[in-house]
C-alpha positions in Angstrom: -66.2 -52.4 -6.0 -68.7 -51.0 -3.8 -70.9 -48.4 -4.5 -70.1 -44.5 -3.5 -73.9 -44.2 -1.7 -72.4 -47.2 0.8 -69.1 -46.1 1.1 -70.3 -42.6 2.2 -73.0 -44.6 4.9 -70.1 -46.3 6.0 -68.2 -43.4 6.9 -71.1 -41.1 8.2 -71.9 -44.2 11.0 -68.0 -44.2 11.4 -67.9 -40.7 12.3 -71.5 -41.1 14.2 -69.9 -43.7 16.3 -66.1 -42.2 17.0 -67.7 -38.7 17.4 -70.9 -38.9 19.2 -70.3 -42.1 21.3 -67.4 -40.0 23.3 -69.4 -37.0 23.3 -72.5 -38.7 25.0 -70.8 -40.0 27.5 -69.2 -37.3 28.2 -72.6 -35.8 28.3 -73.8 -38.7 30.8 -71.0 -38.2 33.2 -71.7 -36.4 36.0 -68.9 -34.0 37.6 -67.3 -34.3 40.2 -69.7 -31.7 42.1 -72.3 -33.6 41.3 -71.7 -36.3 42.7 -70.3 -34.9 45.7 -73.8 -33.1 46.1 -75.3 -36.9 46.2 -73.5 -37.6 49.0 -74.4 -38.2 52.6 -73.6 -34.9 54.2 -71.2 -37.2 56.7 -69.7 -38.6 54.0 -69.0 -34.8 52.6 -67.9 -33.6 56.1 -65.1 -36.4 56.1 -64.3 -36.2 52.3 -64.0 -32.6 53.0 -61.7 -33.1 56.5 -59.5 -35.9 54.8 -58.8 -34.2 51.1 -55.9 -32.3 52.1 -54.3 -35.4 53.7 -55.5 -37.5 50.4 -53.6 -34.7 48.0 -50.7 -34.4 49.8 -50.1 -38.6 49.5 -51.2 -38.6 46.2 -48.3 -35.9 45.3 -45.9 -37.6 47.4 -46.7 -40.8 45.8 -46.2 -38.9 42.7 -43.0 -37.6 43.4 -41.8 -40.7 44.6 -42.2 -42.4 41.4 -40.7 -39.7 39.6 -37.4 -40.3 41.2 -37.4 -43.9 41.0 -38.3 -43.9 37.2 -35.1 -41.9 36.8 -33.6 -44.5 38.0 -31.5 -46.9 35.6 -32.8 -50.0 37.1 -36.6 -51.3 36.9 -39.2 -49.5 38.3 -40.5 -52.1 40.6 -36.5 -52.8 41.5 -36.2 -49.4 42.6 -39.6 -49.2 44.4 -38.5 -52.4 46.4 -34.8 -51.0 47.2 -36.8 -48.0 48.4 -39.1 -49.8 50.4 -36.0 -51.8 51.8 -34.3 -49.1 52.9 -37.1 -47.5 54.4 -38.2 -50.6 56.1 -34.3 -50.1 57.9 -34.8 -46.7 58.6 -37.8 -47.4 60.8 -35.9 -50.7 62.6 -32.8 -48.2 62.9 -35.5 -45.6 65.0 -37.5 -47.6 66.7 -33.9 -49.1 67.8 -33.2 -45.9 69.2 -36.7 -44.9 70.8 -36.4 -48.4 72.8 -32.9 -47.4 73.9 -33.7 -43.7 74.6 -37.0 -45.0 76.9 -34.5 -47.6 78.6 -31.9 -45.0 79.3 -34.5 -42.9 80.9 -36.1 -45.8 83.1 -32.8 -46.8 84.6 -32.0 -42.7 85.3 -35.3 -42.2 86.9 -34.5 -45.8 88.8 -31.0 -44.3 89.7 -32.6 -41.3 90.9 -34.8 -42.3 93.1 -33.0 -44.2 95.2 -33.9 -47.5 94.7 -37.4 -46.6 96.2 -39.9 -48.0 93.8 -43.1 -45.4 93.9 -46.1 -46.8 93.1 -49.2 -44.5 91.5 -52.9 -44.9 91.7 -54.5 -43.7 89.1 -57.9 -44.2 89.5 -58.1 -41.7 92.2 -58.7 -38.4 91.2 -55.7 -37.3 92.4 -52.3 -39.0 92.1 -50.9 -40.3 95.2 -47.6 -41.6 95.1 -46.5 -44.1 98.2 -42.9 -44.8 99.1 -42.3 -48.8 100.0 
């Protein structure tokens, strides 16, 4: 049976170690200003331009997996269905932009005429030609 005098050093360098290793680290870190002041002032203008857009995907994100973890299926199932169907929606509009942009090529063809007018647009001003 070991002594008290060891069992109380054991537990004073227990404490010393889950105590004071966290604490002087937490010492060591620097914040999050800190660093930020250690930056290249580019790299702060940018940080500083881009942060709102950064937040606002990080709480989308965040959002996101809220609703598929209430899900009753796998996380990563519902993340893929979700990607799927996203992946669709974008086809099912680009679909439509392509039509939309056709549709308006053959009614500006139809409405002039037939005349094909051609533009040169490396003069300053745009002259159009009729041939």
């Amino acid at each position: 049976m070991p002594r008290i005098g060891t069992t109380v050093k054991m537990l004073g360098a227990g404490a010393l170690l889950c105590i004071g290793g966290p604490a002087l680290v937490q010492y060591v870190r620097p914040t999050e200003e800190e660093l930020f002041q250690k930056f290249n002032p580019e790299l702060q203008k940018r940080n500083l331009e881009t942060r709102d857009q950064r937040q606002k995907d990080f709480d989308s994100f965040v959002t996101q997996l809220k609703t598929h973890a209430k899900s009753d299926k796998s996380i990563w199932h519902a993340i893929k269905e979700s990607e799927t169907t996203n992946r669709r929606e974008v086809e099912t509009r680009r679909k439509a932009e392509l039509e939309e942009a056709e549709r308006q090529k053959a009614q500006i063809r139809k409405g002039a005429g037939g005349r094909v007018v051609v533009g040169l647009r490396s003069a300053p001003f745009r002259f159009c030609f009729d041939w």
